[in-house]
N, C-alpha and C positions, 0 to 999 in steps of 0.2 A: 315315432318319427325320429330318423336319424340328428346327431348333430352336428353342426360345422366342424371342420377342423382346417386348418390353414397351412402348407408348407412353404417355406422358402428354401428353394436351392441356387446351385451355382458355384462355378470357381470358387479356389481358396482367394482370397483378397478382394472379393466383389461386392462386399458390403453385406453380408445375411446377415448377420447378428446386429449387426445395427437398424437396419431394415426392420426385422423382426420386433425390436423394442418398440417403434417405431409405430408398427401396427399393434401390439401388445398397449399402448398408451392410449391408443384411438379407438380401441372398440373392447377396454377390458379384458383385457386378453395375460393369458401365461406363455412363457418363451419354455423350449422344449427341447435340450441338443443332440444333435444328431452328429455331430464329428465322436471319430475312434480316438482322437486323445483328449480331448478336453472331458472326457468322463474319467481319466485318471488324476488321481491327487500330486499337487505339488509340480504337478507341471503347466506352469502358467504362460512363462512369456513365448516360449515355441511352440506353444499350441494356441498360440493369441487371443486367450480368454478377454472377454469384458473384464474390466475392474467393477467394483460395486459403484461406484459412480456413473460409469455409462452405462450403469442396468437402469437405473433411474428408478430404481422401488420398485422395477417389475420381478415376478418371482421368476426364476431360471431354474429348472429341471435334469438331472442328468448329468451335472458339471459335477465334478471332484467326488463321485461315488464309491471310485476303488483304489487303490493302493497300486503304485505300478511294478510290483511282482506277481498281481491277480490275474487271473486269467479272466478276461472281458471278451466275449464274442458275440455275435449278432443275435444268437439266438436266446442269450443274455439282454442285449438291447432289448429284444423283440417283446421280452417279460417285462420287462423292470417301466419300458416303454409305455406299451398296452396299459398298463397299469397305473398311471400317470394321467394317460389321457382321459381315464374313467373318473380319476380324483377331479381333475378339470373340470370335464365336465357335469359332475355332482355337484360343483361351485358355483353351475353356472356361468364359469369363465370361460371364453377364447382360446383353447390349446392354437398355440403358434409352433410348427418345430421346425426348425433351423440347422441348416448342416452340410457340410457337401461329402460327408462318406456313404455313397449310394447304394452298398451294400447293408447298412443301416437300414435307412428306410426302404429300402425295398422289403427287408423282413420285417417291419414295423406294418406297410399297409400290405404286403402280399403274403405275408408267412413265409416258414420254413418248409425242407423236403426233410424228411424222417430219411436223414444219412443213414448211414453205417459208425459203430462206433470208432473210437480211435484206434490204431493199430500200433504199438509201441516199438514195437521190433520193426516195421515198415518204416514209423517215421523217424528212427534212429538213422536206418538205412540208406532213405533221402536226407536227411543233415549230413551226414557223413559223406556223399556223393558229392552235396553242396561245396563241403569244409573243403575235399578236394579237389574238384573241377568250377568252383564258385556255383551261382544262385543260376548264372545265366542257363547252365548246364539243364537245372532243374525246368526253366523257361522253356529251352529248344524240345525239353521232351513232352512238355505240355502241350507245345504247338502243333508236335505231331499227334497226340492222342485225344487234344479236346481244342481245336484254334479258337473257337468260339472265348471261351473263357483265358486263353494266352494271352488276345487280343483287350482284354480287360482288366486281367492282372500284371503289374510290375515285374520288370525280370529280376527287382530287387527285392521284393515282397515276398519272400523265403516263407512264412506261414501259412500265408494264403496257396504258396505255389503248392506246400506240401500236401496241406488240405485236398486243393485239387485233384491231384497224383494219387493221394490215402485214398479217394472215393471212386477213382477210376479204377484204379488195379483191386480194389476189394469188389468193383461190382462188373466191371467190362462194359461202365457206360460214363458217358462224360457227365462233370455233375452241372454241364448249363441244361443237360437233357433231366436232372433229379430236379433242376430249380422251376422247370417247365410243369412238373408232374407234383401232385398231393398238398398242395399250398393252405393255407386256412387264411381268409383277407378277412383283414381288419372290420369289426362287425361294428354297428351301433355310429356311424360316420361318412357322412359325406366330406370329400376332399376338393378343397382348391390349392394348386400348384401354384406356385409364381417361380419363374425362373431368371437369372439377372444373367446378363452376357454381356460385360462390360468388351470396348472395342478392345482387342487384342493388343495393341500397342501399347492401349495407357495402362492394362491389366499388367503388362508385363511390367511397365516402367513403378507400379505402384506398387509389386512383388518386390520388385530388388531395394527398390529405398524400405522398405517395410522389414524384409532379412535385415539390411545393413543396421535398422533403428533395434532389431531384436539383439543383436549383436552386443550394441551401445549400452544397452538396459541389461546385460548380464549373463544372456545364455550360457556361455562358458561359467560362469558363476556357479546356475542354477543345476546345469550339468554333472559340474564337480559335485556339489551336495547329494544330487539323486545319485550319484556312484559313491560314495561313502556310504549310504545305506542299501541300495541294491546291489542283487547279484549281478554278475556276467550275463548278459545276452536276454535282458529285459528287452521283452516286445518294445513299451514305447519308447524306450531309449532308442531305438533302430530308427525310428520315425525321420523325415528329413527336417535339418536343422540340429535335432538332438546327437543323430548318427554322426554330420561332421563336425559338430563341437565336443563329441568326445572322440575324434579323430585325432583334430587337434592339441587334445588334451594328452591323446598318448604319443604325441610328437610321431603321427604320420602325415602331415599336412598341416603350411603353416597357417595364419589367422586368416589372408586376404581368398589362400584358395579353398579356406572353409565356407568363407561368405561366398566365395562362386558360385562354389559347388551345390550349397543351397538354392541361391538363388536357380540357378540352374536346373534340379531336381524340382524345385516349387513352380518353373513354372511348364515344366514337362506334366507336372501332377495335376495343374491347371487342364491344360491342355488333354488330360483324360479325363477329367472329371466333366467337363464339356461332352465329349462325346459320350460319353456315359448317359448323361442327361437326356442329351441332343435325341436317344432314341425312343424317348416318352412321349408320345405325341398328345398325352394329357396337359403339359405343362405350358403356361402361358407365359410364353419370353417378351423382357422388359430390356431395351438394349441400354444397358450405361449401368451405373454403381446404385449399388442400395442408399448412397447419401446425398443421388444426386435429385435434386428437388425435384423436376420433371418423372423421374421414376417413382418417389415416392408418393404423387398425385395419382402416379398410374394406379401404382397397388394396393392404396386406399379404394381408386374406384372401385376396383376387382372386385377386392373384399366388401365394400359396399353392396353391389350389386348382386354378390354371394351370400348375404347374409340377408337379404331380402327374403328369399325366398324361404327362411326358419320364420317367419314372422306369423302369429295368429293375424286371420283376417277379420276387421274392426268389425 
């Protein structure tokens, strides 16, 4: 018999991780992270880890695994993951995973396609394209040879962009057509979704005081630190929030239009991270914040009612 397994997704700022603890308390459960920077080390306050006090003794998974000169990708997740949830489940405990980088979990529960390797002289070719026409360059031509995936990725998300572009011109087909084909889904698991969709306005208003509080507590601080030990042009350094505090740091933009600009970028990122979601018709959306009591009654019931069904019959 399969066993349970739990997701919370959703915008950045919508309450998962807390949520997640939340149900992790109530039914025995391990929390499980699915965001692209809280699995790097040392970067804590812009990537809005829990502290160990709001884990509350529950075990957390996947946080601070790599160095951020490492190279971490999904199909990296998809191992280190998989593998995690089997330890769970051998405890007998509630795997929870929690996250809103959706190209995570989609290779967590759906697998990967058997790309094509890296191409080195390719992807010098598009950096170099980037370095002199910017990232957007790299976007417009995505749009023309794969919109499906343009429409999903950042015009400032340079690795992903390359990625894309690496697997189209090596194969002459778009890689949303390779993610369609050869998948391996996650075996030994049934899945319940919960999805938070807090209302847009207060998402937004709870984004910008939240930058501004990241701000206060040191980003620029932590920033500086990670660029004394890191090279030039570390992936999560790029990440937003990181990118304009070390904008700011090289005196291209001063403090207030670093806080914009995040804010800004945070909640455009929201706003994809939504439609990302939005096209899983598996997921059962909860409207309002992962802290708001009324939501937290919903997604105990869920899970409730989901968890009934592992039960031997007396």
């Amino acid at each position: 018999m399969n066993a349970p397994l739990i997701v919370v997704v959703g915008p950045t700022g919508s309450g998962k991780s807390g949520l997640a603890v939340d149900l992790a308390l109530a039914f025995a459960g391990e929390v499980v992270n699915c965001d692209s920077v809280q699995v790097y080390r040392h970067l804590n306050i812009g990537a809005a880890k829990l502290t160990e006090a709001d884990r509350q003794g529950v075990p957390h998974h996947l946080i601070d695994v790599v160095d951020p000169d490492q190279v971490f990708t999904a199909g990296e997740y998809l191992r280190l993951g998989r593998a995690v949830l089997a330890q769970i489940r051998e405890r007998r405990r509630l795997p929870i995973v929690a996250g809103g980088t959706g190209l995570y979990l989609k290779a967590l529960l759906e697998g990967l396609f058997a790309g094509p390797k890296r191409s080195d002289a390719l992807r010098t070719r598009l950096s170099r394209s980037a370095g002199r026409k910017g990232t957007a360059h790299l976007h417009r031509l995505l749009s023309r040879v794969d919109p499906d995936s343009a429409k999903n990725i950042s015009p400032n998300d340079q690795p992903k962009l390359i990625r894309a572009l690496e697997v189209y011109f090596l194969t002459r087909r778009p890689i949303s057509q390779h993610f369609a084909m050869g998948r391996d889904p996650l075996p030994g698991f049934d899945v319940l979704q919960i999805g938070l969709s807090p209302p847009r306005q207060r998402l937004y208003e709870f984004i910008d005081r939240r930058v501004v509080a990241m701000f206060e507590a040191g980003l620029v601080a932590e920033v500086q630190s990670l660029r004394s030990t890191c090279s030039a042009g570390v992936k999560p350094l790029e990440s937003i929030g990181y990118a304009q505090a070390a904008a700011f740091l090289r005196g291209e933009i001063d403090l207030p239009e670093a806080i914009a600009l995040t804010q800004r970028q945070t909640r455009n990122y929201a706003k994809r991270q939504l439609t990302w979601f939005r096209r899983d018709k598996g997921i059962a959306w909860l409207e309002g914040f992962g802290s708001d009591p009324s939501v937290r009654d919903a997604a105990t019931t869920l899970v409730t009612r989901f968890l009934a069904r592992f039960r031997s019959p007396a």
